[in-house]
C-alpha positions as CSV (number, residue, x, y, z in Angstrom):
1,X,152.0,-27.8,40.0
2,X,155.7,-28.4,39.9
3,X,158.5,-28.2,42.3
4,X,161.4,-26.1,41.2
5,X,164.7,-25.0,42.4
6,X,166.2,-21.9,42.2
7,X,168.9,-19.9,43.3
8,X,170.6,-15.9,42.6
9,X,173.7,-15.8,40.2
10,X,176.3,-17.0,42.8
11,X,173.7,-19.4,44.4
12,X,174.5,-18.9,48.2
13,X,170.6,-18.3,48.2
14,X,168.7,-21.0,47.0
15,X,165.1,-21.9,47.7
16,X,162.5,-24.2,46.1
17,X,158.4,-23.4,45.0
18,X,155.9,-25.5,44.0
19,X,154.2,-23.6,41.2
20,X,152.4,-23.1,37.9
21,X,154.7,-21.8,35.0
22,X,151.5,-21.2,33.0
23,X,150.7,-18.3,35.6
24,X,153.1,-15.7,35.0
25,X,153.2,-12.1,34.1
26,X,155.9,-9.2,33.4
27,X,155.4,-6.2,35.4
28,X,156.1,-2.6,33.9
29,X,156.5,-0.6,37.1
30,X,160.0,0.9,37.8
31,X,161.5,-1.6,39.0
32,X,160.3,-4.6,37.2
33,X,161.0,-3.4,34.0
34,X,164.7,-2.6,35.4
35,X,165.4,-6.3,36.9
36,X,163.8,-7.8,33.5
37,X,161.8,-10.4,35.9
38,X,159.2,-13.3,34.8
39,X,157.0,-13.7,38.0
40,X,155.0,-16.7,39.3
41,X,153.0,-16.6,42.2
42,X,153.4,-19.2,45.3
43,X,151.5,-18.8,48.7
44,X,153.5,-19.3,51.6
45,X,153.3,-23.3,52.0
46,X,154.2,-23.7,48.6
47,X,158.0,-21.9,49.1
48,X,160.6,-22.2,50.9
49,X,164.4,-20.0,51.0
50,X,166.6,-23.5,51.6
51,X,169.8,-21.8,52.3
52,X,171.3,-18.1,52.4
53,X,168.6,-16.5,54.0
54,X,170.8,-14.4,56.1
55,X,172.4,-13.5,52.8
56,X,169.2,-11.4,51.6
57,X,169.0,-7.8,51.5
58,X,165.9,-6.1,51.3
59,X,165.1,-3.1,48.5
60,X,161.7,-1.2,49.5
61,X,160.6,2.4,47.9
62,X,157.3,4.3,47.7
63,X,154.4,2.8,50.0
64,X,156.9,0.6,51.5
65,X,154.8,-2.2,51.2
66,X,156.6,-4.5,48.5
67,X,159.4,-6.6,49.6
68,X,161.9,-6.9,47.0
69,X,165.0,-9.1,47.7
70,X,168.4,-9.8,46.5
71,X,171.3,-11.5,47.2
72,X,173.8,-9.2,49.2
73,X,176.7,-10.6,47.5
74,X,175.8,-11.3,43.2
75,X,172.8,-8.6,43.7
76,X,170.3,-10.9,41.8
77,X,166.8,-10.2,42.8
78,X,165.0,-13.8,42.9
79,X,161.8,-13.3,44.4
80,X,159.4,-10.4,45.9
81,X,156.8,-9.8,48.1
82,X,154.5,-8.3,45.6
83,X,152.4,-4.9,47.0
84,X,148.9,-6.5,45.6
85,X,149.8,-9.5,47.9
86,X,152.7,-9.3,50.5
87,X,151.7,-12.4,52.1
88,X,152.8,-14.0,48.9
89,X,155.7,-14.9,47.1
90,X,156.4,-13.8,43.1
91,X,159.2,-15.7,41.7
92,X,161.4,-14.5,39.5
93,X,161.5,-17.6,37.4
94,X,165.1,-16.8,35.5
95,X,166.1,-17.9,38.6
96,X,164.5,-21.2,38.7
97,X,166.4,-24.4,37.6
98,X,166.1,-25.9,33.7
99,X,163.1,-23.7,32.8
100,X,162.7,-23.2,28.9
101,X,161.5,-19.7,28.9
102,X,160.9,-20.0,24.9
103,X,157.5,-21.4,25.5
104,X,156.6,-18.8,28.7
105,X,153.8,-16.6,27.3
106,X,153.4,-14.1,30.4
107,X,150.3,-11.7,31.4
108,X,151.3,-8.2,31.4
109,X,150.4,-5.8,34.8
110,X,151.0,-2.4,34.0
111,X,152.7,-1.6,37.2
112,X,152.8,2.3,35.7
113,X,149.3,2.4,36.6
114,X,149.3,0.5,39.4
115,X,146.1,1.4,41.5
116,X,144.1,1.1,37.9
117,X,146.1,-2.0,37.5
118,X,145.6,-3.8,41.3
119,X,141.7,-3.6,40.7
120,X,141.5,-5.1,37.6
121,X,143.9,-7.7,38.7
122,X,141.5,-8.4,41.8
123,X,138.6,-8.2,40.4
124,X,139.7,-10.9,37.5
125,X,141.1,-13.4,40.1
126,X,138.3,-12.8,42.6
127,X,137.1,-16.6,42.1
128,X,140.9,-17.5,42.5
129,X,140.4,-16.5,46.2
């Protein structure tokens, strides 16, 4: 893996991941489809909010269970808490530092159907865990 830096629009909030740009997927759910993000996944150890923390507001709906944060003050949405995983980070790599998105070929998850969706997802990346 690689580490990246990233940052929202204005970037007061920048952090930095060590992950897998061949691992990442376009969500369809309400939200997703609305922010236009490219996710990849980083555990814990493996990111890291550098500065503007305190700048981070936090968007939740339905089970309440996704994280979803933004910048309070350019509203960009760099990286979530995902519902499948909240322990985890998804980052919203159009926020990440000199990344070619030409050659990104993402997975879709078809957040519309999101319980159907979550066990398929599991079950494929049971050996993952």
């Amino acid at each position: 893996m690689t580490i990246y830096k990233g940052s929202c629009h204005c970037e007061q909030v920048q952090f930095e991941v060590d992950c897998d740009l061949s691992k990442t997927m376009e969500c369809n759910c309400s939200i997703c489809s609305k922010k236009g993000a490219i996710y990849s996944p980083a555990v814990n150890n493996n990111f890291k909010i550098s500065q503007g923390k305190e700048l981070l507001a936090l968007y939740q709906f339905g089970t309440k269970t996704a994280k979803h944060h933004f910048c309070k003050h350019c509203g960009i949405h760099p990286f979530v808490n995902p519902r499948i995983a909240p322990n985890m980070w998804l980052v919203n790599i159009r926020c990440l530092q000199d990344i070619d998105l030409e050659n990104i070929q993402p997975d879709q998850f078809d957040g519309k159907n999101w319980e159907v969706a979550a066990k398929a997802f599991m079950e494929q990346n049971k050996h993952d865990q």
